[in-house]
C-alpha positions in Angstrom: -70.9 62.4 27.0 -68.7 59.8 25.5 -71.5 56.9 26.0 -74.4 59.2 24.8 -72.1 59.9 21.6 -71.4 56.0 21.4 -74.8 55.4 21.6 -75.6 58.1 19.1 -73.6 56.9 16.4 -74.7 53.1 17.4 -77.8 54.3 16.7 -77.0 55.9 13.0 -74.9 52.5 12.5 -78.4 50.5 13.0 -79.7 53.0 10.4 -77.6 52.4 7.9 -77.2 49.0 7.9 -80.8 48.3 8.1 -80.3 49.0 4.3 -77.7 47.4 2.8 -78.6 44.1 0.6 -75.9 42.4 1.4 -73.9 42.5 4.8 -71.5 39.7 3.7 -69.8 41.3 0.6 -66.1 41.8 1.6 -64.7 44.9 0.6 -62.7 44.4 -2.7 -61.0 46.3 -5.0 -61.6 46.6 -8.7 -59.1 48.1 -11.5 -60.8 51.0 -13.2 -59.4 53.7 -16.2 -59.8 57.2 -16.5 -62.8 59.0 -17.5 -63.2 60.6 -20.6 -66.6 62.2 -20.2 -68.2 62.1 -16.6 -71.9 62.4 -16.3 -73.3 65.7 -15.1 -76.8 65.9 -14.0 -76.7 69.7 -13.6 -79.1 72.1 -15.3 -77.1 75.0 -15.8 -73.6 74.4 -18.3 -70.6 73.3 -16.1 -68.1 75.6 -16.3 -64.3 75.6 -14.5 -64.6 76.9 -10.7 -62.5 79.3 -9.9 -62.7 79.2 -6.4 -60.9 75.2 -6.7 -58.6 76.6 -9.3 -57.2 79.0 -6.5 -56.5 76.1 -3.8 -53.1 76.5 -2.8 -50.3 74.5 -4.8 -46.3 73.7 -4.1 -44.8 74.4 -7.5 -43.5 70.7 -8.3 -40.7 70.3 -10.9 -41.9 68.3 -13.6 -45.5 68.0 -11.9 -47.1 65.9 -14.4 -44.3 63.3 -14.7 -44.6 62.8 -11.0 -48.0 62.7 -10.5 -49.5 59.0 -10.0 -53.1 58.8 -10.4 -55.3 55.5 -9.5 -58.8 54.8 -10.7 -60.4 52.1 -9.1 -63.5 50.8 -7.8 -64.5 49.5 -3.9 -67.3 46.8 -3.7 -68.8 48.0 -0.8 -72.2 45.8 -1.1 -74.1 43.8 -4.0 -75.8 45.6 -6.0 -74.5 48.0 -9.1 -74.5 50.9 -6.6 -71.9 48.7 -4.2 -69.1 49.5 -6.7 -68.0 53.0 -5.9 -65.5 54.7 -8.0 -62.4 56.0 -6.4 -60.0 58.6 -8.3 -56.9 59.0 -6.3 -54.1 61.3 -6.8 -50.7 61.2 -5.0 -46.8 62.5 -6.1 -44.3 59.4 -6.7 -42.5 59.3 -3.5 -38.5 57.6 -4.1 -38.1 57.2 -0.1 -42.2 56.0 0.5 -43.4 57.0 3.6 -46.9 57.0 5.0 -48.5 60.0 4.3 -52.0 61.9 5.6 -55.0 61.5 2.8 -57.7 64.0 1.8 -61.2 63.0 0.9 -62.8 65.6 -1.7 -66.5 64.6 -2.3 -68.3 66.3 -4.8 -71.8 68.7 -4.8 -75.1 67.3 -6.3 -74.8 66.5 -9.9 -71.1 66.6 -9.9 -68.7 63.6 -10.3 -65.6 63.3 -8.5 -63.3 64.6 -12.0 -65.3 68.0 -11.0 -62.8 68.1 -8.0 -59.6 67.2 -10.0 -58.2 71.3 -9.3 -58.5 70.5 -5.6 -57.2 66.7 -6.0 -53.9 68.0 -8.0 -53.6 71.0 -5.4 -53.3 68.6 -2.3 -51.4 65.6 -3.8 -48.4 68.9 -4.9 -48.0 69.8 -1.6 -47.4 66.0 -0.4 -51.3 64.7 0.4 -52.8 61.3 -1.0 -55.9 63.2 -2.8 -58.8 60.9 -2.9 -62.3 61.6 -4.4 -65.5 59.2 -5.5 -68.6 59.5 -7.3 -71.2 59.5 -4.7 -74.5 57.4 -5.3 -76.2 57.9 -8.5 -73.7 60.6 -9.6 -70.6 59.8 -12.4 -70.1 56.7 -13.1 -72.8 55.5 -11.4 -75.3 57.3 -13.0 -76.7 55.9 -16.5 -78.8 59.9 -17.8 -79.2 63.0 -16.6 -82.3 62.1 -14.0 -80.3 59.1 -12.5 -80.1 60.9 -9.3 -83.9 62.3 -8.9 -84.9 59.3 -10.9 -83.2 57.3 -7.2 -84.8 59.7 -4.8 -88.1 58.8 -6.2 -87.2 55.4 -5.8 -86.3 56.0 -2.1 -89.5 57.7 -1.2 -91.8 55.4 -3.0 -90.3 51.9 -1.6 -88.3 53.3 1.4 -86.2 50.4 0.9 -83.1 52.5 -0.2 -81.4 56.1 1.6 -79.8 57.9 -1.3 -79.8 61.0 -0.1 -76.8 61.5 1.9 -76.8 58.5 4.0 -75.7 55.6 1.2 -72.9 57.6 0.4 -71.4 57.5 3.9 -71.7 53.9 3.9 -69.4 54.0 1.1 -67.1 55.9 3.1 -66.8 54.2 6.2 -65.8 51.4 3.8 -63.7 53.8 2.0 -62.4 54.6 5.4 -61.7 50.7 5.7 -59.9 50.7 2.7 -57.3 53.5 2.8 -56.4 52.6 6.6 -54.8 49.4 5.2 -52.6 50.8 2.8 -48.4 50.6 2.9 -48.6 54.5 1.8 -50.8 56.0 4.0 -50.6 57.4 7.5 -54.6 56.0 9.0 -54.1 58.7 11.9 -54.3 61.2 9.6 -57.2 60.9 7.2 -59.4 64.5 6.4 -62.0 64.8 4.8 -64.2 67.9 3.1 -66.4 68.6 0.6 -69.2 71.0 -1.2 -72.5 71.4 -0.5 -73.9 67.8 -0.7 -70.6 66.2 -0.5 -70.2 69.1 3.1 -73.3 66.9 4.4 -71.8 63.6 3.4 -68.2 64.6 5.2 -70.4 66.0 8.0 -72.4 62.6 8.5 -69.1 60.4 7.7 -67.5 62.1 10.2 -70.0 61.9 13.0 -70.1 58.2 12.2 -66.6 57.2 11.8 -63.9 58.9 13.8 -61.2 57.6 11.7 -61.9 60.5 9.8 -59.6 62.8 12.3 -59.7 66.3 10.3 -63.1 67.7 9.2 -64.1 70.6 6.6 -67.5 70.2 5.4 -68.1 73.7 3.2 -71.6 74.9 2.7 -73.5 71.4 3.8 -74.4 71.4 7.1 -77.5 72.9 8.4 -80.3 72.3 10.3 -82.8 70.4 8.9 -85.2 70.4 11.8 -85.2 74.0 12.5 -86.1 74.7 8.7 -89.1 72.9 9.0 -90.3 74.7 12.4 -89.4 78.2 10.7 -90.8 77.2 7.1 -87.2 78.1 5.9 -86.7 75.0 3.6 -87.9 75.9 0.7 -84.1 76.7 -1.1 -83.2 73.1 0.1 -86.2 71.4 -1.4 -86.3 73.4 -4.7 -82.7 72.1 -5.2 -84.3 68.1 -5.4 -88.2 69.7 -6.6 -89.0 66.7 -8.3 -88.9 64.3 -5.4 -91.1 66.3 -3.2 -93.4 67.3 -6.1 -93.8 63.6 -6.1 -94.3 63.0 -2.8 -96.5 66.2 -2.5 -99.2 64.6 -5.1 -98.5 60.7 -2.9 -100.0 62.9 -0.1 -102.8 64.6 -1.6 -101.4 67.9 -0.9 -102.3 70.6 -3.4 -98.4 72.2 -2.6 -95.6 71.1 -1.1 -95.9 72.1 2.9 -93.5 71.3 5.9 -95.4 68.0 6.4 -94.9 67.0 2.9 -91.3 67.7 3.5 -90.6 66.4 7.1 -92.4 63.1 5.5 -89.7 62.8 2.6 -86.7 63.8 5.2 -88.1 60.4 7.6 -88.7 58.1 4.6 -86.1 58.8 2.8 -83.0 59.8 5.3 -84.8 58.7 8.9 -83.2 61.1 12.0 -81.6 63.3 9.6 -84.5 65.8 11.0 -84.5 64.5 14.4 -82.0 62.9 16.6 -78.8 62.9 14.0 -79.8 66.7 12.9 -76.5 69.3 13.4 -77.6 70.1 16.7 -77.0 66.3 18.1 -74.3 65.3 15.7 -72.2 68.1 14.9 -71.0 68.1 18.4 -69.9 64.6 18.4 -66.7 65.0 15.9 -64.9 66.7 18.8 -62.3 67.0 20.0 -61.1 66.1 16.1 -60.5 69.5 14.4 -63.4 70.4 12.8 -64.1 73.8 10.4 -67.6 74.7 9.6 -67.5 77.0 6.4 -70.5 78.5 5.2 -72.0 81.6 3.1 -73.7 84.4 5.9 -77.0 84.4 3.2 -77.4 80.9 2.0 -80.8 79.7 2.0 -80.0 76.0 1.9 -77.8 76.1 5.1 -79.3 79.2 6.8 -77.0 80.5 9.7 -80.1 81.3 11.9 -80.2 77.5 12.0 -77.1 76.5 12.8 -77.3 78.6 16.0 -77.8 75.4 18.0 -75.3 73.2 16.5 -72.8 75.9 16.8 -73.1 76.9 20.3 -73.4 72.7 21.2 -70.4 72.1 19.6 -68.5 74.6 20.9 -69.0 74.0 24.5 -68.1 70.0 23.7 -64.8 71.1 22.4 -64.5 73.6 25.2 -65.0 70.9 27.7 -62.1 68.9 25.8 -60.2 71.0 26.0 -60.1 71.7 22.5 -61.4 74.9 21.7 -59.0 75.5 18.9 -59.6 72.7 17.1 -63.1 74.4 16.4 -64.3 77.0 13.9 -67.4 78.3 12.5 -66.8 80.9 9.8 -70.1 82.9 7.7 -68.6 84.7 4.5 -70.7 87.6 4.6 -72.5 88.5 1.1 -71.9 84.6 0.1 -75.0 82.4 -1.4 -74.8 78.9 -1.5 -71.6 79.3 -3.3 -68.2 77.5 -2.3 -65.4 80.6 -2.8 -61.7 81.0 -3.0 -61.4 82.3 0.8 -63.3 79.0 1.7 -61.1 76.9 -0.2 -57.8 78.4 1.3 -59.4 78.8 4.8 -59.6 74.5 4.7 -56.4 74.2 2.8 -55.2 76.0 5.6 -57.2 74.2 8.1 -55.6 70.5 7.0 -52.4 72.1 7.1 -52.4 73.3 10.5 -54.3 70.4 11.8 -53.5 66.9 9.4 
């Protein structure tokens, strides 16, 4: 097991450096300021969640006055997308000590400010709260079809893996990064996030075990089983334009599971094949690892995550670890991230970070 998972995540390593421009950029760090007014992407008007709002909080005396926040940028490769933006958040400690970090990354069309309810929430009650803008989202993203405009991109010239797999580039680097500073504890780094941001903690994860807690909420699911059932269609329609595009690239007069298994190879190769939830997902045990998701959401459908659920249990069973796992549907939920799922991975880092 341990040499098939080596080889596994070997194997996704190859993948994504086979990518990057520019293997011999050291990691560096850049000073950044605050953002007055992040780019959203999104369609529908971005209004105050209420389910991050409810994350649980230590009342702090004079909060505000204690809270330290960082903006700053990591150079993770050449290129204007190897500057990632970082917004940390931690409480002014008089006697420093190290202390454990939690990564927040942020759903499609977001920006890492979205996540500043959960950021404050964690750094209260003593965590190092650490968020970035994920490719082509915030502050690296110039208008409102930065994003699509880039998975275009990646489909057309297939030089370039913007969905999902870029960003966890950025956070093995980010992983780099935080391990070396005086503040924090590096055995105790978690990391969670919504929707997209669940995939990218999902995939991070899998690749880098420095990442010891895990809480990816509404983001994994299984890709290949959608396109055998013909149950993709909620995932594709929430990136239409990129596979309307490659639809009319393959003379198809609608979008099909060939036109979308296509995009999936070009565009994020194995995500729909060998590094799919049913072979990865397994591979973050024995770390403690929370799958939350909605019982009737059609982007991650639970009929499809059957597999990875059952494979992942027996490899923390056969660590001994079976505690350390946990799959949880909120029946009646949508693709929505909710209050319970919020406290059940506040909880979670608690018990486990």
């Amino acid at each position: 097991m341990a040499s098939s998972a080596e080889d596994l995540r070997s194997e996704y390593l190859q993948v994504l450096l086979s990518r990057r421009r520019n293997l011999q950029v050291p990691l560096s760090v850049e000073q950044g300021s605050p953002v007055k007014e992040p780019m959203y992407q999104g369609d529908e008007p971005l209004v105050p969640s209420k389910a991050m709002e409810s994350c649980p909080r230590k009342e702090v005396e004079n909060f505000k006055e204690k809270l330290v926040e960082e903006n700053f940028y990591l150079v993770t490769e050449s290129g204007e997308q190897g500057r990632v933006p970082v917004l940390l958040l931690r409480l002014k400690d008089t006697a420093p000590k190290r202390k454990p970090v939690i990564v927040l990354l942020h759903r499609s069309y977001a920006f890492k400010e979205w996540l500043r309810p959960l950021l404050e929430a964690y750094a209260s009650r003593g965590y190092i709260s650490v968020a970035i803008d994920s490719r082509y989202h915030g502050e690296r993203a110039r208008n409102k079809t930065t994003y699509i405009d880039a998975l275009k991109l990646s489909w057309r010239n297939g030089d370039t893996m913007h969905f999902i797999f870029d960003t966890v580039w950025d956070l093995i680097k980010l992983g780099d990064y935080l391990r070396a500073r005086e503040d924090v504890d590096p055995s105790r780094i978690g990391i969670t996030g919504e929707s997209l941001g669940g995939m990218h903690a999902w995939f991070a994860a899998f690749v880098d075990t420095r990442y010891s807690v895990v809480v990816p909420i509404i983001g994994v699911q299984g890709f290949r089983w959608a396109i055998d059932n013909n149950i993709w269609q909620a995932r594709v329609n929430s990136i239409k334009p990129l596979f309307e595009e490659a639809r009319i690239d393959l003379g198809k007069s609608e979008i099909d599971a060939e036109v979308v298994e296509k995009v999936w190879d070009k565009i994020a190769p194995g995500m729909a094949s060998q590094f799919d939830a049913p072979y990865s997902v397994p591979l973050i045990a024995p770390r403690p690892l929370l799958l939350l998701n909605g019982a009737k959401d059609h982007r991650c459908p639970t009929p499809g995550l059957q597999e990875a659920v059952s494979r992942a249990a027996n490899a923390y069973e056969e660590a001994g670890s079976a505690e350390k796992f946990m799959f949880v549907a909120e029946p009646g939920v949508f693709h929505r991230m909710t209050a319970n799922m919020v406290k059940q991975a506040s909880d979670w880092f608690d018990r486990f970070l």
